[in-house]
C-alpha positions in Angstrom: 86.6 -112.3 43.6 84.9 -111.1 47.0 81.3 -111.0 47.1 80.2 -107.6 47.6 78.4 -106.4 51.2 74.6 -107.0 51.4 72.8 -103.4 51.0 70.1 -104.0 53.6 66.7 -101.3 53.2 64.4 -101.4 56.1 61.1 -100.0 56.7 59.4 -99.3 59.7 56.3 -97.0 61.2 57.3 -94.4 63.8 54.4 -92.0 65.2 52.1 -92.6 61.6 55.2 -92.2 59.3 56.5 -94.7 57.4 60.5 -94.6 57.8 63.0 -96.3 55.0 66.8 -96.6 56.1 69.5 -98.3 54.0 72.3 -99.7 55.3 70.9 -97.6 58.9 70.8 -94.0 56.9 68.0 -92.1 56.2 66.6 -93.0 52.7 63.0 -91.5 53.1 59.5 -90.8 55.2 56.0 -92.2 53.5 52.7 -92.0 54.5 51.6 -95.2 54.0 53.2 -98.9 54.1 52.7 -99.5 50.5 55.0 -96.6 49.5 57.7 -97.3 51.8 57.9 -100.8 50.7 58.0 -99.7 46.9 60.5 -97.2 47.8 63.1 -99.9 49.4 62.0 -102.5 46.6 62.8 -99.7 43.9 66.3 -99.1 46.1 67.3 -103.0 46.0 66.7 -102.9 43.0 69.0 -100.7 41.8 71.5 -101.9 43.8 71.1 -105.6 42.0 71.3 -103.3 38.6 74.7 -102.3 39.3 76.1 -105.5 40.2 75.4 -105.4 44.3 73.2 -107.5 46.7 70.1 -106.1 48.7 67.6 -107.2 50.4 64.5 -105.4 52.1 63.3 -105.6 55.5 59.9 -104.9 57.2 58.3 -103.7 60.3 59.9 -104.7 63.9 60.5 -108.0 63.3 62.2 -107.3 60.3 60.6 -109.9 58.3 62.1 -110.3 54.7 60.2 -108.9 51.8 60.8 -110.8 48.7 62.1 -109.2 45.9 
């Protein structure tokens, strides 16, 4: 059986907003780091609950957030 495609979340800081993408789509705005991270934490994991792979990405340098 194939392994199925890594959902990737990312959250990033543009002009004081707190932006979440997954997979490059629009997922959200926050006002604060803390919330965007929860937000794409709370999104990989419901992707791991039905079965998929995700993984969560910060910032510019897209450093991993572990999960």
């Amino acid at each position: 059986m194939a392994r199925p495609p890594i959902c990737t979340f990312t959250a990033a800081e543009r002009d004081g907003v707190w932006l979440v993408t997954q997979d490059g789509v629009f997922y959200g705005d926050y006002h604060s780091r803390d919330q965007a991270v929860a937000s794409a934490l709370a999104g990989a994991q419901a992707v791991k609950g039905r079965g998929g792979v995700a993984c969560v990405l910060l910032g510019p340098d897209r450093a991993v957030v572990p999960h």
